[in-house]
C-alpha positions as CSV (number, residue, x, y, z in Angstrom):
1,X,-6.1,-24.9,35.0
2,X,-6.6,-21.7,33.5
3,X,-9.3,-21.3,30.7
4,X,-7.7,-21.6,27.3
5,X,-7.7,-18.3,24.6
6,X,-6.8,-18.0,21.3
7,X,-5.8,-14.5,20.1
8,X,-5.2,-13.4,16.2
9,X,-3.5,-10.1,15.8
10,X,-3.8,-7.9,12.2
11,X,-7.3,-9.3,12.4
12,X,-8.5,-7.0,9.5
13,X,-12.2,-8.7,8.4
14,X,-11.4,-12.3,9.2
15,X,-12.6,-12.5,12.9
16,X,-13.8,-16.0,14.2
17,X,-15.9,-15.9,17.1
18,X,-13.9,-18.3,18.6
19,X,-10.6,-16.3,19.1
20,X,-10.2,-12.7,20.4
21,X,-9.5,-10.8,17.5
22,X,-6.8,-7.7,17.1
23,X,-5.9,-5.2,14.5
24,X,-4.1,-2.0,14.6
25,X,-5.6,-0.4,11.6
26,X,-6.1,3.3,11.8
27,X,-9.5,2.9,9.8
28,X,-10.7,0.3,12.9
29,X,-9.7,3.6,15.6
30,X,-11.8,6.1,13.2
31,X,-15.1,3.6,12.6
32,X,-14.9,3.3,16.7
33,X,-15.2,7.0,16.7
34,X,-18.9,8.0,18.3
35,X,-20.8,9.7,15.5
36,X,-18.2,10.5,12.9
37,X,-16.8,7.0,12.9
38,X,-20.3,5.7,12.3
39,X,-20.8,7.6,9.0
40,X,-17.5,7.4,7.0
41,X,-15.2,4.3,6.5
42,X,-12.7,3.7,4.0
43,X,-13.7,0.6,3.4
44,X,-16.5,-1.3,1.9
45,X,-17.6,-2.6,4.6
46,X,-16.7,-2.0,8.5
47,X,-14.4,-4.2,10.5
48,X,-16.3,-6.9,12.5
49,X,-18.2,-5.4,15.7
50,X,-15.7,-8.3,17.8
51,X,-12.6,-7.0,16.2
52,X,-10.6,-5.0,18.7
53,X,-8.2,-2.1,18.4
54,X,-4.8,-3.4,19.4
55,X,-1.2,-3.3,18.1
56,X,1.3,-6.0,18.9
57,X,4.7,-4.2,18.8
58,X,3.0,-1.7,21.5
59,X,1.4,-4.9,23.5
60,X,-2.0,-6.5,23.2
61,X,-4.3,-6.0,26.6
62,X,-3.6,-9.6,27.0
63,X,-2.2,-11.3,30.3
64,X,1.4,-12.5,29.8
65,X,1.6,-16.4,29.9
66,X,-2.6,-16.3,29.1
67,X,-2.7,-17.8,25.4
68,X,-3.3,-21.3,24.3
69,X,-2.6,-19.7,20.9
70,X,-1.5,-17.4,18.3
71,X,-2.4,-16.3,14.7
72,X,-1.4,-14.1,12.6
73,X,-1.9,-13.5,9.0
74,X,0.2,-11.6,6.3
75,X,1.2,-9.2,9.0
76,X,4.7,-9.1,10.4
77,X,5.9,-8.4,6.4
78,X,4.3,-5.1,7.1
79,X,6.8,-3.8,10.2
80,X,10.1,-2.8,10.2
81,X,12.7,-5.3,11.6
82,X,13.2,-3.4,15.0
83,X,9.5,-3.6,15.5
84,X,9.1,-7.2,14.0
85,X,11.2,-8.2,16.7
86,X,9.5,-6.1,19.1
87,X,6.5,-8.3,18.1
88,X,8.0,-11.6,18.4
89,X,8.8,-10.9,21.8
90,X,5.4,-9.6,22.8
91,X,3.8,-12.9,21.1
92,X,6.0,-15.1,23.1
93,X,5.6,-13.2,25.9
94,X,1.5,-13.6,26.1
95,X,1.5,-17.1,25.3
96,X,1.3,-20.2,27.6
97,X,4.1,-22.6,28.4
98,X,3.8,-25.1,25.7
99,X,1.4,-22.8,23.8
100,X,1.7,-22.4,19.6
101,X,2.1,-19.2,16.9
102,X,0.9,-19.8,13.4
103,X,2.3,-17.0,11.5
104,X,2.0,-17.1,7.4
105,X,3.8,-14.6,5.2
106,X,4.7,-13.5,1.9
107,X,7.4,-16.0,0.6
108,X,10.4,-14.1,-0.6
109,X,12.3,-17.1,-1.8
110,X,9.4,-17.9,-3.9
111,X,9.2,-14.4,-5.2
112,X,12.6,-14.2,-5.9
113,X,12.2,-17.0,-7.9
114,X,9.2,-16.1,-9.9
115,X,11.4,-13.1,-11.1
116,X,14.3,-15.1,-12.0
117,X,12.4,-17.5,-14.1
118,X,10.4,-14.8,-15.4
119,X,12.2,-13.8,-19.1
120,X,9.9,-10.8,-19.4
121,X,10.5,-6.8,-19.9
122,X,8.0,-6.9,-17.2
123,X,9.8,-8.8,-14.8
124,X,11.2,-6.4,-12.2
125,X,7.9,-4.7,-12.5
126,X,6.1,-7.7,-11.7
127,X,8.3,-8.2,-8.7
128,X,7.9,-4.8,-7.6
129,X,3.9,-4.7,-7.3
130,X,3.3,-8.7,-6.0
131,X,5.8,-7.7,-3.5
132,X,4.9,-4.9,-2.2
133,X,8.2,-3.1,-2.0
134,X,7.4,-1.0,-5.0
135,X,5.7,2.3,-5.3
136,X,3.6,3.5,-8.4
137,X,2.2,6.8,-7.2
138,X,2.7,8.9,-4.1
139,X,-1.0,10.6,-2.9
140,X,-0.5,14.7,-3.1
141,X,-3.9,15.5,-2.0
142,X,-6.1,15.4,1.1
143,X,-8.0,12.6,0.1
144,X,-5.1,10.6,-1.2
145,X,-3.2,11.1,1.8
146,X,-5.8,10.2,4.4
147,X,-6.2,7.0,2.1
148,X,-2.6,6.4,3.0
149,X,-2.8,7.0,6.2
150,X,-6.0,4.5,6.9
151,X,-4.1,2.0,5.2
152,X,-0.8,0.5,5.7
153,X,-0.5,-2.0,2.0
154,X,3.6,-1.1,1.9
155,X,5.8,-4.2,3.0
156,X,8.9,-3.2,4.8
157,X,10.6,-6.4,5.4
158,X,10.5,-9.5,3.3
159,X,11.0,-12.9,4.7
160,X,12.5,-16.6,3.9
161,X,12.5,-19.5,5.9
162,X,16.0,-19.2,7.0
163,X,15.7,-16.4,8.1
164,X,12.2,-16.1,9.7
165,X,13.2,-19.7,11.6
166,X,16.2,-17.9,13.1
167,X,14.5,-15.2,14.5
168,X,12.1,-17.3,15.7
169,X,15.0,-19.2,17.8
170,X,16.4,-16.4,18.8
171,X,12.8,-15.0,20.5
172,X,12.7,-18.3,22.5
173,X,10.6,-20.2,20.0
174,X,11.3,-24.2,19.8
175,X,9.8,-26.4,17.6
176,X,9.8,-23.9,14.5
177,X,9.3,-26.0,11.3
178,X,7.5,-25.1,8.0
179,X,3.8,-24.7,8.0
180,X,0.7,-25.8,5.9
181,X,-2.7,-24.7,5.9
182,X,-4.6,-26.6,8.3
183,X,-2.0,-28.6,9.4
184,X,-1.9,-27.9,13.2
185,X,-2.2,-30.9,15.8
186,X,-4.5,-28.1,17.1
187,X,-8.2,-28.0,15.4
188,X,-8.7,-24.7,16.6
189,X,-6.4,-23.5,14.1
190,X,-8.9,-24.2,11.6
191,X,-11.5,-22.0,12.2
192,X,-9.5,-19.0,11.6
193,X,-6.8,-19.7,8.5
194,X,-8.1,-19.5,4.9
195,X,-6.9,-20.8,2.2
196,X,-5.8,-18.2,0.0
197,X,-3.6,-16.5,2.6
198,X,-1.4,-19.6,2.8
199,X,-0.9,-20.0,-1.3
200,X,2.3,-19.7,-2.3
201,X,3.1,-18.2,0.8
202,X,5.5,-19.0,4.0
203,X,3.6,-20.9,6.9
204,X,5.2,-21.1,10.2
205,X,4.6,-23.0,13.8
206,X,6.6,-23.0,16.5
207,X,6.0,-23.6,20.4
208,X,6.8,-21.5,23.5
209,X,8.9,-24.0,25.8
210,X,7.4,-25.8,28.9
211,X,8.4,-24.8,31.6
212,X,10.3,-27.5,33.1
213,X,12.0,-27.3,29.9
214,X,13.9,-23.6,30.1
């Protein structure tokens, strides 16, 4: 029997020893830089030393059919559709038969509804900033841009649990069913979900099929 591994993509500072831990963050590339990485980051503090540079909708160096399990946090809002796609298939692709993906992500049904209930002037602009889509200020100088650049904060697709559930079919995934923190029949879930991500936000499992089962 092969030897189980957990992998987390979009990583950022949250990196159990426990699972192999990815993010695609341009800062993570610069701070791995030899001597100019190790004396600027954008950041208050640097990413993890067992944090690893990799991006999903490229492919993870990870052996197809090798996982046990999959995490990821407040990521896939942050992709375009074509590439969240991409994503989903590359996720299904590395796990084991029978293997699971926790995913959590904004909640835009619960969003949405914070704005209709809110009677406010400041409604849409409430909205706009705890969804991400808006933008105040665009950066127009060196330093602003680079900021940009080392970042990636802008949400380019929003999702419900409709929707999210029937991509999630459509990628292969069975079992897809709504998600709390901590509530995986799998413990090792636990040592890499927190809390606060999960608030008011949409949690996800699903399964990759058995393999007698396709």
């Amino acid at each position: 029997m092969s030897k189980e591994q957990y992998i987390q993509y979009g990583s950022g500072f949250s990196a159990p020893r426990e699972w192999r831990n990815f993010d695609a963050s341009p800062t993570l590339r610069f701070e791995r830089l030899p001597v100019i990485g190790q004396l600027y980051t954008k950041n208050a503090t640097r990413f993890p030393d067992n944090v690893e540079y990799g991006d999903i909708v490229k492919g993870l160096p990870v052996a197809a059919d090798s996982c046990t399990g999959v995490y990821c946090s407040h990521i896939l809002e942050h992709l375009s559709l074509t590439d969240f796609r991409i994503a989903l298939a590359n996720t299904y692709n590395v796990l084991q038969s029978g293997g699971i993906f926790r995913l959590v992500v904004p909640d835009l049904d619960y969003l949405a509804r914070q704005y209709l209930n809110d009677n406010t002037d400041e409604a849409a602009y409430t909205f706009m900033r705890d969804s991400y889509l808006g933008i105040e200020n665009r950066p127009r100088h060196l330093k602003g841009l680079l900021a940009s650049w080392l970042g990636n904060s802008q949400h380019l697709w929003m999702w419900d649990y409709k929707s999210l559930s029937q991509e999630l079919i459509k990628a292969g995934f069975i079992e897809v069913r709504h998600a709390a923190f901590g509530d995986s029949v799998d413990a090792l879930f636990l040592t890499v979900e927190e809390q606060g991500r999960w608030d008011n936000c949409l949690g996800v499992e699903c399964k990759k099929p058995l393999e007698n089962a396709r």
